[in-house]
N, C-alpha and C positions, 0 to 999 in steps of 0.2 A: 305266511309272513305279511307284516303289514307294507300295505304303501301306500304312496303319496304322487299324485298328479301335479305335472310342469307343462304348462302351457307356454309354447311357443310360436315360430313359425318361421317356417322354410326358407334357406336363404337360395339367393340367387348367384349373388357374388361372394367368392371366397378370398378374395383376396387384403394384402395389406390394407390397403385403404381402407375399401367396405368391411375390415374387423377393426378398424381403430375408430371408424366412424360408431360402430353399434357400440361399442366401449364408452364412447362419448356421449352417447345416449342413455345409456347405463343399462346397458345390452350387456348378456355373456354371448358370444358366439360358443356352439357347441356341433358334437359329431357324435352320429350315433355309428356304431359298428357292428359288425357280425351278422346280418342280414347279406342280400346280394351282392351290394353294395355300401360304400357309406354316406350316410343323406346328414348335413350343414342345416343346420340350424339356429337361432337366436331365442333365447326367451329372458326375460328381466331378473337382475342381479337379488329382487328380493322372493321370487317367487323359490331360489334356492335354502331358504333361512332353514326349512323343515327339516331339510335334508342334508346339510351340515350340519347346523347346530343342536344336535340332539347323539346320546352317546346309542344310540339304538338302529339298529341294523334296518334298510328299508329296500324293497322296490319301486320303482317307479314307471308310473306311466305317462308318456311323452305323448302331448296332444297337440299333434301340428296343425290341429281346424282341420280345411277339407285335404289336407293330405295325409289325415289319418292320425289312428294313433297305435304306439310302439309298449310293448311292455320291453324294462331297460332295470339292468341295475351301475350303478355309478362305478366308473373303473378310473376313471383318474381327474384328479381338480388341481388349476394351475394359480396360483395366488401370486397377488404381488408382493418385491421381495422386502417392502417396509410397508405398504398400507394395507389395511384388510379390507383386499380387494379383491374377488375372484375372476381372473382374470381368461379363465376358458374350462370347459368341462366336457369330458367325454363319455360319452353311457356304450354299453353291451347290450345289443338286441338278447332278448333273451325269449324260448320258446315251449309251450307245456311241456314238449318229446323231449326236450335237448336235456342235458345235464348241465348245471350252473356251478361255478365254485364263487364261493364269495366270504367275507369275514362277518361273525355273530357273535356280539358280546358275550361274556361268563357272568350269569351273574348269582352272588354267596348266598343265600339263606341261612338262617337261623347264628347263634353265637359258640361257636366252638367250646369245651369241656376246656382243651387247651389253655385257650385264652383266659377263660376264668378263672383259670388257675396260674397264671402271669407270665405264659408263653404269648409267641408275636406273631400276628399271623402274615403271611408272605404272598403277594398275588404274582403268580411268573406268566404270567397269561390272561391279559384281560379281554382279547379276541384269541377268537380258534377260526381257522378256515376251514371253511367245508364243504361239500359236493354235493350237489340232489338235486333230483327234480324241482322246477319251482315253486309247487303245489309242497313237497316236502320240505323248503327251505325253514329253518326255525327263525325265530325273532331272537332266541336269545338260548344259553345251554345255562341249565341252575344244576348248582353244586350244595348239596345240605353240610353243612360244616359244624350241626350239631353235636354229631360224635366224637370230631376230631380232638384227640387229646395230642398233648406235646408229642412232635415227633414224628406224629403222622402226616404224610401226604396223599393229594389225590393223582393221580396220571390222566392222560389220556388213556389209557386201555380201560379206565373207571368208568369212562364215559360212552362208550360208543353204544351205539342202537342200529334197528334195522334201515329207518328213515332217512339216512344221510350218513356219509363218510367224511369222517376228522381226518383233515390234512395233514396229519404231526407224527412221529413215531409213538406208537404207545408207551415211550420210554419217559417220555415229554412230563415232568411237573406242573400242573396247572395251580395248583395252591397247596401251603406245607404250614403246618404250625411250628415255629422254632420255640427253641428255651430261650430263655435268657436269666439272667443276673439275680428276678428278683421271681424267677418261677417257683410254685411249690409242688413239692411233690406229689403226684399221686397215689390214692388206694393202692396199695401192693397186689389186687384183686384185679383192677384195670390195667394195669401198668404190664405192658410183655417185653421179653428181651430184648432191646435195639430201637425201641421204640426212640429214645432220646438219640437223635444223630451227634456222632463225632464230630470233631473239626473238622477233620477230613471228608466227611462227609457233606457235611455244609459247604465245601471250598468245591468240590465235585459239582453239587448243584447251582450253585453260583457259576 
């Protein structure tokens, strides 16, 4: 998986003041967990942009100068509740041995059969959580949606591999090509029994 390096540095004081003062500074105050302990930290509100603003899964690693540095992936970011502002962030030590659960985009390749024929395609999942070494974390799960004709979905039981374990029941719809209004029929050759869901079946996976 990829990642991205945050440079900060170790705080002393944790308290109200000395975090409204780093705020004012345009400091994030942040906490790393899951190690011995958890070690307070600062680093500046733009050194975050990589790591928010991008829809792609990362690691990161937290470079406190001489107090080291932490491989971490991001567990929770606290924004203000009308400016965009981040207002505190918290990371997960994370370690080769350990097992990591964390969220990895889905992402579609190719144009579904479906669609070209005036079915709609339906995303129920555009993250999947998942478990693994951090050496086996993915950057992302790709779905070919080539074949997909009206009708068909994929699950999570489509997807799973040795490398890593999908947090979801294999029951889970992760993308479905529906019909609609203005779809055309398919070859009678392609086409299999049940393939076009009912109402009721669409009202199911809804």
């Amino acid at each position: 998986m990829k990642s991205i390096t945050i440079s900060g540095s170790k705080r002393e004081s944790v308290g109200k003041k000395s975090t409204k003062a780093l705020r004012n500074a345009g400091l994030v105050p942040c906490v790393i967990y899951g190690g011995d302990e958890p070690i307070h930290f600062s680093a500046e509100e733009k050194a975050f942009k990589k790591l928010v603003y991008t829809p792609d899964a990362h690691t990161v690693v937290l470079d406190l100068g001489k107090d080291g540095k932490f491989n971490a992936i991001a567990q929770d970011m606290q924004w203000h509740p009308v400016r965009e502002l981040l207002l505190h962030a918290d990371f997960y030590q994370i370690f080769d041995d350990k097992m990591v659960t964390m969220e990895v985009p889905v992402i579609l390749e190719g144009i579904s059969k479906g669609v070209l024929n005036g079915g709609v395609l339906r995303r129920n999942n555009r993250k999947l959580k998942v478990k693994a070494l951090p050496a086996n974390l993915p950057d992302f799960i790709t779905i070919d949606i080539t074949p997909m004709k009206i009708g068909n979905k994929r699950y999570v039981r489509d997807l799973r591999v040795d490398e890593y374990e999908i947090m979801h029941p294999d029951s889970v719809v992760v993308v479905m090509i529906k019909t609609s209004r203005t779809a055309v029929l398919e070859d009678e050759e392609e086409v299999e029994a049940g393939e076009v869901p009912s109402s009721q079946d669409e009202e199911a996976t809804e």
